[in-house]
C-alpha positions as CSV (number, residue, x, y, z in Angstrom):
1,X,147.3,36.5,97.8
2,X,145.2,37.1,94.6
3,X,144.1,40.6,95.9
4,X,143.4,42.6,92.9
5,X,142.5,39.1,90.7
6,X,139.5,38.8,93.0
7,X,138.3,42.3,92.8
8,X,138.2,41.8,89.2
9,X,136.2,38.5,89.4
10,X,134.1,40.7,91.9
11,X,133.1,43.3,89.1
12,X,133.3,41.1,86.2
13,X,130.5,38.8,87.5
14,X,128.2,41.6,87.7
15,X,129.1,43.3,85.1
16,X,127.9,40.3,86.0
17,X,127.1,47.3,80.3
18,X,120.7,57.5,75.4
19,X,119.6,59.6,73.4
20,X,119.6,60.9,69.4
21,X,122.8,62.7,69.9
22,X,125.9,61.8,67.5
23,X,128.0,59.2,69.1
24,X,131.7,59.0,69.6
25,X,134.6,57.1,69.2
26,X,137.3,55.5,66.8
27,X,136.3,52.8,64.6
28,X,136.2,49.1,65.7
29,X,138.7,46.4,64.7
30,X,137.5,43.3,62.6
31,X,136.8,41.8,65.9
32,X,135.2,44.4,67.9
33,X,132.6,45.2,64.3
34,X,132.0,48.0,62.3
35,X,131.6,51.3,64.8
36,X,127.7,52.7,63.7
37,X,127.0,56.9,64.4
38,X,123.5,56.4,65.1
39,X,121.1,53.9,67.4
40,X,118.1,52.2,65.3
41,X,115.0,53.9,65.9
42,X,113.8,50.9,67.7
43,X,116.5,50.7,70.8
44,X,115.8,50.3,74.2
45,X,116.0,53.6,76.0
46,X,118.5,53.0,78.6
47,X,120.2,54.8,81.6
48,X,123.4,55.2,79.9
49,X,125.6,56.5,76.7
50,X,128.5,56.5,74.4
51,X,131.1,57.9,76.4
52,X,130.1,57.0,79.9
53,X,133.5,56.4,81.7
54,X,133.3,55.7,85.5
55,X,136.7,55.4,87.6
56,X,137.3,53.7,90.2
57,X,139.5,52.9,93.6
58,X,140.3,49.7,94.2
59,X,141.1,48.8,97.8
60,X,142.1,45.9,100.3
61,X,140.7,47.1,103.7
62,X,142.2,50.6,103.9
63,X,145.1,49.7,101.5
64,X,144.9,50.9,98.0
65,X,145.7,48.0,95.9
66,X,144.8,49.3,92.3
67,X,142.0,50.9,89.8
68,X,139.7,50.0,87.8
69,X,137.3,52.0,85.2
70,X,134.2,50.9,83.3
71,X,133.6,52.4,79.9
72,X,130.7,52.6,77.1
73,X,132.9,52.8,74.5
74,X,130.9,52.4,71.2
75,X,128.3,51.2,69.2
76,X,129.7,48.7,67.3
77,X,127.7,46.0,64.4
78,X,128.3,42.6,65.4
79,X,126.6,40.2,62.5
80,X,124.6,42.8,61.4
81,X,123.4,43.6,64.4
82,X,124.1,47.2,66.5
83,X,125.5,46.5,70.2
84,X,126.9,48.3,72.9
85,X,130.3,48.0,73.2
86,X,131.6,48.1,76.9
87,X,135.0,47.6,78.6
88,X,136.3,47.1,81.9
89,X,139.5,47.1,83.1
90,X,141.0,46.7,86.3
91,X,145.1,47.2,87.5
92,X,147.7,47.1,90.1
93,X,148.7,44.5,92.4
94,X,150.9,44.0,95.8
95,X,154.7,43.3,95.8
96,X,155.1,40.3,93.8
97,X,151.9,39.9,91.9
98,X,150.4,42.4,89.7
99,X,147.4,42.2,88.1
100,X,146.1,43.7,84.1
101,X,142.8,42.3,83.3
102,X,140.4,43.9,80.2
103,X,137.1,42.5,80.2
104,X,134.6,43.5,76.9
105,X,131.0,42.8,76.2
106,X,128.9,43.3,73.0
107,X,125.2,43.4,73.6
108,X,122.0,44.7,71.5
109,X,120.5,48.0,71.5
110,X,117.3,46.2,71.1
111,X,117.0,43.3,73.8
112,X,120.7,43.9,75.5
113,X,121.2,40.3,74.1
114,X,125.3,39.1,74.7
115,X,126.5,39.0,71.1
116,X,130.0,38.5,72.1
117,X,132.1,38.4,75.3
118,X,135.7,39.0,75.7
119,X,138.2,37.9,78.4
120,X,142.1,39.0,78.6
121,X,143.3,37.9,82.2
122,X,147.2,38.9,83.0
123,X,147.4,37.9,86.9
124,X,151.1,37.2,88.2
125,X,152.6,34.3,86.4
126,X,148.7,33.1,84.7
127,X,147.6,34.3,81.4
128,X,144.2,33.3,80.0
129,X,142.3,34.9,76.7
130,X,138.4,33.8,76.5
131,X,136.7,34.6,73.2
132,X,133.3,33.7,73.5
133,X,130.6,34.3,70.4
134,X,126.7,33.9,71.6
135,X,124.0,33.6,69.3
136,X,120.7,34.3,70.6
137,X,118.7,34.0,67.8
138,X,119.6,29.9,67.6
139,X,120.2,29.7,71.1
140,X,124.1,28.5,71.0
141,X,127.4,30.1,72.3
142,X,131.5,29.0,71.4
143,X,134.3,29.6,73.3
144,X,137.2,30.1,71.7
145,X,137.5,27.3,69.0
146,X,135.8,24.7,71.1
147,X,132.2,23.2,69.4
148,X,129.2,25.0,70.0
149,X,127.2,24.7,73.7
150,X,123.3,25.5,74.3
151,X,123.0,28.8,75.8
152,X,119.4,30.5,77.1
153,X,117.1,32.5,76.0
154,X,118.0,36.1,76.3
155,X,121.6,35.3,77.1
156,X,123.2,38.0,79.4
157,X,127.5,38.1,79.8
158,X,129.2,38.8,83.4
159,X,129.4,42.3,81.9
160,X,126.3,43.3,79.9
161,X,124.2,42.3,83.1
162,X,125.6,45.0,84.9
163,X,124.3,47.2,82.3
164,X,120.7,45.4,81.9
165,X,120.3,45.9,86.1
166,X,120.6,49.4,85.5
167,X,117.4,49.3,83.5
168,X,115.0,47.3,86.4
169,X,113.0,49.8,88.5
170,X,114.6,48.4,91.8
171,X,112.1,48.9,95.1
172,X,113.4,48.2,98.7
173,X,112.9,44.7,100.1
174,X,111.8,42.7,96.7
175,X,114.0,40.4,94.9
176,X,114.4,40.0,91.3
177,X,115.7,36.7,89.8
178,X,116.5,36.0,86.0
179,X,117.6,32.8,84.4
180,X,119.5,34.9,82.0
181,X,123.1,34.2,82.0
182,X,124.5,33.0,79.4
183,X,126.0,29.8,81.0
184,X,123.2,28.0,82.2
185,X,125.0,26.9,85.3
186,X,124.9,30.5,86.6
187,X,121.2,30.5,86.7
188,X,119.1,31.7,88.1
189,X,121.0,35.3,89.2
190,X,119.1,36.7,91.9
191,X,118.8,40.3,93.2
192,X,117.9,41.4,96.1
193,X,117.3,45.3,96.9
194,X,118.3,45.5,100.6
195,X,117.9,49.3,101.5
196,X,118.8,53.0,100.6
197,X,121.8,54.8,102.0
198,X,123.7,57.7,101.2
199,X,127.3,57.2,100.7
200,X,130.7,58.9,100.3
201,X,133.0,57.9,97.8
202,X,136.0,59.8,96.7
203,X,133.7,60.8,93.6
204,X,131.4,62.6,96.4
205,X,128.5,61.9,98.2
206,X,125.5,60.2,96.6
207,X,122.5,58.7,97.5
208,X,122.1,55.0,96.5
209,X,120.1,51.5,96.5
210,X,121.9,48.7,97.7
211,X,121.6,45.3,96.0
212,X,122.8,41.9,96.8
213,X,123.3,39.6,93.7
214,X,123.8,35.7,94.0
215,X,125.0,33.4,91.5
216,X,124.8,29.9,91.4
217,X,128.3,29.7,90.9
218,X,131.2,29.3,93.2
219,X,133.0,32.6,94.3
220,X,132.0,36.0,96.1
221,X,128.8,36.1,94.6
222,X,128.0,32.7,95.9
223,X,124.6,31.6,97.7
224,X,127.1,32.2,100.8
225,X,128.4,35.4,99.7
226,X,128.2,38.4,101.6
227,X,129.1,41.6,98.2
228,X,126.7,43.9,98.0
229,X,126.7,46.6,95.3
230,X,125.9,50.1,95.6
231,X,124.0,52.4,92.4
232,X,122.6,55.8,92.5
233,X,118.8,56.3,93.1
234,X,118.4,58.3,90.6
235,X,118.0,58.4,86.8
236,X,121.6,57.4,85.9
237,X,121.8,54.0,88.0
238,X,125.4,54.4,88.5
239,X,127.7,52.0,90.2
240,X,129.6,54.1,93.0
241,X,130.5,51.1,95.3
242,X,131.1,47.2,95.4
243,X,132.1,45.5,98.6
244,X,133.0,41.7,99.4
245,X,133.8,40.2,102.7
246,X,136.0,37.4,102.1
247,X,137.5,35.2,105.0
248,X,140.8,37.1,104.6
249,X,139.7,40.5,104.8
250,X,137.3,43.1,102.8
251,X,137.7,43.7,99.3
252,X,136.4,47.1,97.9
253,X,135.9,49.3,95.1
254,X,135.2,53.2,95.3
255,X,134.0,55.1,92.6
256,X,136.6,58.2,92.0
257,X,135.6,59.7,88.8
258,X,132.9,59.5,86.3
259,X,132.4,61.5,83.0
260,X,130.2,61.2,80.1
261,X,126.9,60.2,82.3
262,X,124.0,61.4,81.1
């Protein structure tokens, strides 16, 4: 059973991610770009920063299958262009099948526009790389070395939308929908603000909004899906919990650390 493969899907399709301070971290590769110590004066202002690290549990009902983190690791130029650099990982597995998956998006500082979107799936026996370049400013994308496809305007990755979400003011009982994603299959996302709770987490207790996201995709954010996805109400919009109920059980994650929020 692809436990810890489909919590991964769960947070990638979200992820579906500041002030004038001097940033950190090492320089980028040829692929990731050129690493940049200062934002353009013109960048959005946005809930989060260089360093931003948030750790997570990753569980199968009350069995601990994994973890996971989420990272702002850089600013990095991609053509020219400043981006955010962001990484997720997720690892772990059951007896038999283990599970190492990165997944890294490059978006602007100016629209949060995907610039480029990495995918390096290790699950059990199945090994897939996706290298996907977008370019929003001709309205194309390529993956890998295939011939270029039409993307849409704006264009959004699984993981630079969880980044752009935590920019929308979110108010209980409206839904938000954006025809944003970079394949145009997956569009429109919808997201629907369901109700306020407070929550404990093995990170501690924190008082959140509660969202429902639907893809027009296939999976477990499906029109028929049942995730929901839980962020602070406060400043920081940080994710703290992600739930699924899937027709063999409830797949979870739990935020257990976080460091580097502003």
């Amino acid at each position: 059973m692809k436990i810890v493969s489909r919590c991964a899907a769960l947070a990638a399709a979200l992820m579906l991610a500041v002030g004038s301070s001097p940033l950190t971290g090492q320089s980028s590769d040829s692929v990731g770009g050129r690493a940049l110590h200062r934002l353009p004066a013109n960048a959005l202002s946005v809930p989060f920063k260089v360093g931003e690290r948030l750790e997570y549990e990753v569980r199968f009902g009350s069995l601990k299958v994994g973890n996971g983190s989420m990272e702002v690791r850089e600013i990095a130029e991609i053509r020219g262009r400043p981006a955010w650099h962001t990484v997720f990982t997720i690892s772990g597995g059951i007896p038999l099948y283990r599970v190492n998956d990165l997944y890294e998006s490059w978006f602007d500082v100016t629209t949060l526009n995907s610039l480029r979107y990495h995918q390096d799936v290790d699950e059990g026996s199945y090994e897939r790389t996706r290298r996907y370049e977008i370019f929003p400013e001709r309205g194309m994308f390529r993956e890998n070395d295939r011939p270029e496809e039409p993307t849409v305007s704006n264009p959004l990755d699984d993981g630079s939308f969880l980044y752009f979400v935590r920019t929308v003011p979110l108010e209980v009982g409206q839904s938000y929908e954006y025809a944003r994603y970079f394949k145009a299959a997956g569009n429109p996302v919808r997201i629907r603000v369901v109700r306020k709770e407070t929550i404990t987490v093995p990170g501690g207790t924190f008082k959140t909004v509660v969202l429902q996201p639907t893809f027009q995709t296939k999976g477990i954010f499906s029109k028929n899906g049942k995730a929901e996805v839980w962020i602070t109400d406060d400043d920081r919009r940080l994710m703290v919990q992600m739930k699924s109920k899937l027709s063999f059980g409830s797949l979870n994650l739990y935020l257990r650390g976080s460091s580097g929020t502003r």
